[in-house]
N, C-alpha and C positions, 0 to 999 in steps of 0.2 A: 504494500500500500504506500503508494507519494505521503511523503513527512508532510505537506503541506495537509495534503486533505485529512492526515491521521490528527492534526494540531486542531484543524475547523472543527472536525466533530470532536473532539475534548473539548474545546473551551464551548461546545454547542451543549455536550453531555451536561457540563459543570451551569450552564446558565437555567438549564432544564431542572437538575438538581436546588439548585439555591431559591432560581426564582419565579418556577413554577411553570416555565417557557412550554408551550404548544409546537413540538417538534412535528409534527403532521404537517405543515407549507413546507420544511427542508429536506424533510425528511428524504422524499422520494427524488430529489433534484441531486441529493449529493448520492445516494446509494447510484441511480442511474449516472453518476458522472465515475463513479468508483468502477462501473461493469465498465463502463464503455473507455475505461483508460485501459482497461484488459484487452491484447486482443485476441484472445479465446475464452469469455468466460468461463466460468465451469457451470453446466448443468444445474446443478445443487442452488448456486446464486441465483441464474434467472429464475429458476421455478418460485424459489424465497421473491423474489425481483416481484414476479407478476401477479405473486397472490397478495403481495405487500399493497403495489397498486390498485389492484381490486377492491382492495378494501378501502384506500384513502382515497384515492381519483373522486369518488362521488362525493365525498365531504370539503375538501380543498377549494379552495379559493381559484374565483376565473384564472387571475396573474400566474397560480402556480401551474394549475393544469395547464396553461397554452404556453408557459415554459418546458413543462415534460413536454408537452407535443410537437414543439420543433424539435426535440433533444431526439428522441427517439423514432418518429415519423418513415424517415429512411435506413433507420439503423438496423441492418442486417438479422442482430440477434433479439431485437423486441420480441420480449413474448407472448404470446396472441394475447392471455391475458388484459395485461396492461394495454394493449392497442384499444380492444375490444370497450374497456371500460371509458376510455379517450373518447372514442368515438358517441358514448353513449350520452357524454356532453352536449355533445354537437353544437348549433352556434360556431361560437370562435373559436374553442378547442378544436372543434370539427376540419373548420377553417384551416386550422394551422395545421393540423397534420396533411391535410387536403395540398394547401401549398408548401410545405416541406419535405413531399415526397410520399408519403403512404403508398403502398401497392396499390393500383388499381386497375383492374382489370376494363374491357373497353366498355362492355353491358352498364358497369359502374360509374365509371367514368361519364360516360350518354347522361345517367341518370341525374348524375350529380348538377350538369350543365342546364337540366331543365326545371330545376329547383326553385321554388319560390323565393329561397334564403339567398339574397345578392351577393352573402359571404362567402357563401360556395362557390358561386360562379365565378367570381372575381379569384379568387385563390385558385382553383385549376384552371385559369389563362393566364398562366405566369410559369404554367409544365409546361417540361419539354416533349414529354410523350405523349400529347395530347392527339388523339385520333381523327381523322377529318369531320369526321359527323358531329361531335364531339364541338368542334370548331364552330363549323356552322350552326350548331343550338346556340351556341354563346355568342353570337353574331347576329342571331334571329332574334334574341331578347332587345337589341336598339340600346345597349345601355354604354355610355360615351366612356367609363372607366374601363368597362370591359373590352371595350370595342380598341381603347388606347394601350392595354396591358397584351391585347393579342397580338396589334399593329406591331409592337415593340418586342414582341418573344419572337427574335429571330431563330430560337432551334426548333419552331414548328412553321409547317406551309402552309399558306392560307389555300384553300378550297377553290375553286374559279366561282363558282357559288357566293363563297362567304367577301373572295377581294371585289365580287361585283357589287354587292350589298357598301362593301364601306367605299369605295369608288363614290357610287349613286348619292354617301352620307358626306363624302369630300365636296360636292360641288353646291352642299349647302350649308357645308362647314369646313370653313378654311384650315381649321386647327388640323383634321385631319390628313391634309396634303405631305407635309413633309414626313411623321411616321411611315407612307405607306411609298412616299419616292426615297426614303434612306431603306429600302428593304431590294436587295439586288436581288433577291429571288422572285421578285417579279417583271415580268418581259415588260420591255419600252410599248409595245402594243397596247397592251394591259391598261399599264399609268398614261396610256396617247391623253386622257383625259383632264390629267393633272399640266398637263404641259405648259400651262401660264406659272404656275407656283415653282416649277423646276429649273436647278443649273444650268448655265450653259452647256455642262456633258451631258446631262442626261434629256436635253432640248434637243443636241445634236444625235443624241444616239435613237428618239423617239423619231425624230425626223427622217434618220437614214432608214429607221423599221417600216414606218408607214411606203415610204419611196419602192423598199425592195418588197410591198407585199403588192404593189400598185404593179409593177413590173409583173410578178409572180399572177396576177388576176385585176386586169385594165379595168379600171371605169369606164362606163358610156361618156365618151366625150357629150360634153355639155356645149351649146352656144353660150358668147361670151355675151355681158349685157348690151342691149340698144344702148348709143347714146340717149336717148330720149330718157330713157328709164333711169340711165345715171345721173342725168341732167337733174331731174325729178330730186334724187337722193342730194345730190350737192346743193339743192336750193334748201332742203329740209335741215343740211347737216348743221348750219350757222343759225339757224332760231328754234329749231325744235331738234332735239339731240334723239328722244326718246322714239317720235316717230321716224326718224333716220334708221337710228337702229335695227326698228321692228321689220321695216320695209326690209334691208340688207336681208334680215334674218328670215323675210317671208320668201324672198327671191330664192333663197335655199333650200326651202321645205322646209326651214328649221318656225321654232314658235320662241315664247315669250323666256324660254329658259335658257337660247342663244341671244335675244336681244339683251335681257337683262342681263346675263354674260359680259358681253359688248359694252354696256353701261358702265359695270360695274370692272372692268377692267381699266386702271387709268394710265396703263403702259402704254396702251391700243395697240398692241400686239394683236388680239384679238381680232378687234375691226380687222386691222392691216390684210390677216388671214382670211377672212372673210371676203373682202374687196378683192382677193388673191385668188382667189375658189370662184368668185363672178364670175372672171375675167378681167376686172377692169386692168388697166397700166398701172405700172408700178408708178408715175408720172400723173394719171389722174386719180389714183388710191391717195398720193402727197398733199393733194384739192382738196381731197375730201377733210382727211386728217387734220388739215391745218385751220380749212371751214369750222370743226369742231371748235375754235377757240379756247380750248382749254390748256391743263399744266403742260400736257403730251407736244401740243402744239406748237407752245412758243419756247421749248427748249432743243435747241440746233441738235443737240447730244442725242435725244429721243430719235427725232426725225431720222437722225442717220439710222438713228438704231432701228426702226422697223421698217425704210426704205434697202437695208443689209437683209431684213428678214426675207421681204419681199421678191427680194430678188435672188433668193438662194433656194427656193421653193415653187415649184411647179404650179401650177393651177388645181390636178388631181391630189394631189397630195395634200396642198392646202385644205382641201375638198372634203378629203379623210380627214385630218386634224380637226378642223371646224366641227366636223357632223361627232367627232366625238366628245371635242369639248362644249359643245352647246346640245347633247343626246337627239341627235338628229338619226333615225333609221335609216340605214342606206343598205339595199336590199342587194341581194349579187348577184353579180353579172355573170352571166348566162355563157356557160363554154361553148367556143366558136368551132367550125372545126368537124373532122370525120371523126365517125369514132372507132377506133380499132380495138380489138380482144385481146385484153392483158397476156394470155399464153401464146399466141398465136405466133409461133418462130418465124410462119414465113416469110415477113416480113412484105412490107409492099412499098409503092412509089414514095408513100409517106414518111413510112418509118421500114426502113431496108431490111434489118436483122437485128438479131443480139450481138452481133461484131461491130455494130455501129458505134464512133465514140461521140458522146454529148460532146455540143461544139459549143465554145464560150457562152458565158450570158445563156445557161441553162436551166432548168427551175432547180436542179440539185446542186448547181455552182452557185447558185442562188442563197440559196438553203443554207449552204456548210458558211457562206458568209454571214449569213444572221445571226447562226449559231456563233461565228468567233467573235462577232460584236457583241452580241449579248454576254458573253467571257468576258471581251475586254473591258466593259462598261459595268 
């Protein structure tokens, strides 16, 4: 036994002796720090160990039990016992073995996540072996602690389910954005959403994804706007902002979740993109922008900055961007083309054989470049 812990319980013994001290709160914190400085206890002690607890767990004070319960939660040799009577707590006891590790199996686990008690749920979205369904319950409650302790537990994956739910929760709450752009386990596709709140890398890296999905499966080219119709917008943009906007945003198929976007962006990165996905020039999108009279406006610094966007970004692509960050539907484009039989060796005028090599700028050259962007970023 450590000289130190043999000194605590003496002068513990001696104060219990003289002055009547209630050793039941230490009792069970020092006997479990005395096994667990062992590392093979003997038998004989945990069995003393877990009927000791059993018996004092239900009489002990909140502070002490939710201190035994992190002590021992993941500790290999707890004996059911004492887990058992821990858990019989429940509450914050519960809580704390919950998030300090307790065994639990996936069934249990499910269970735990659809709990009325928010101290359970929030304690197991802080595991690491959290299972996806699991995930998704605790992301279907809406509850913004939960929602931020999962965003932040990078040793579990979010669900495409569950990051769709907090995506949807980011573009009504800002707080949300950068938890879920500082998690690289999610593709730039994914976050295309967050793209006003993000770095310059990870702008660049969403940009180049949408570009090579655009290649990989073309838009319907779109006609660019009439003058007429822009003319329209640029008289709007200098006295009425809001109906500008709306207009921009109706021209898209998008509704009041992209104008207000557009608003509520005062980079006008936004706009810019928007204007970029019309058609318009990069030269009458500068009209527009500067018609708006605002901060964006009359700062030279801006202007270059979303005249550099504009012109580093396609019109399809924009197109893409927009419709995700303003939740615009954009339904897919319909494959062009004969169709040929996945086994079919013989090969024909179109597709020769299985000797044939993919020639540059193929969908699988395509591919293995997303995949090393997504690596390097």
């Amino acid at each position: 036994m450590p000289s130190r812990i043999s000194a605590e319980i003496a002068q513990l013994a001696r104060l219990a002796r003289d002055g009547g001290l209630d050793l039941s709160q230490v009792s069970l914190r020092v006997k479990a720090d005395l096994l667990m400085s062992t590392p093979q206890p003997a038998p004989d002690d945990l069995a003393a160990f877990g009927e000791m607890a059993a018996t004092l767990v239900p009489v002990v004070d909140e502070a002490t039990a939710v201190i035994l319960a992190r002590k021992i939660a993941a500790w290999p040799h707890a004996p059911a016992p004492a887990l058992e009577a821990l858990r019989a707590r429940s509450g914050g006891v519960l809580a704390a073995l919950i998030r300090h590790g307790l065994p639990l199996g996936p069934a249990e686990m499910e269970d735990f996540a659809g709990q009325s008690d928010g101290r359970l749920a929030s304690a197991l979205a802080e595991r690491s072996d959290l299972t996806a369904t699991a995930v998704l319950i605790l992301v279907e409650r809406a509850d913004r602690a939960i929602d931020f302790a999962l965003m932040t537990n990078g040793a579990v994956a979010l669900p495409r389910a569950a990051l769709d739910l907090l995506v949807a929760r980011a573009r009504r709450d800002a707080g949300y954005a950068q938890p879920l752009l500082a998690r690289r386990d999610v593709s730039s596709i994914d976050i295309a959403p967050l793209f006003l709140a993000a770095g310059p890398e990870r702008r660049l890296a969403i940009l180049d994804s949408l570009a090579a999905l655009e290649t990989l499966t073309p838009s319907e080219r779109r006609p660019a706007v009439s003058g007429e119709i822009f003319a329209g917008w640029l008289a709007m943009a200098a006295d009425d902002q809001a109906s500008a906007f709306q207009a921009v945003s109706g021209h898209l198929g998008g509704g009041p979740m992209l104008a207000d976007a557009m608003a509520a962006d005062a980079s006008r990165d936004l706009t810019a993109l928007a204007l970029t996905a019309a058609g318009v020039s990069v030269e009458e999108s500068t009209r527009f922008l500067i018609r708006l009279g605002d901060e964006a406006a009359h700062s030279v610094e801006r202007i270059f900055g979303v005249v550099a966007l504009m012109r580093s970004v396609r019109p399809a692509v924009a197109l893409r961007l927009v419709a995700q960050v303003g939740g615009i539907a954009t339904p897919p484009l319909a494959r062009k083309g004969q169709h040929q039989p996945a086994m079919d060796a013989s090969g024909t005028p179109q597709r020769p054989g299985s000797a044939r090599q993919e020639p540059a700028g193929s969908t699988s050259e395509i591919l293995r470049k997303i995949g090393l962007k997504r690596e390097r970023n």
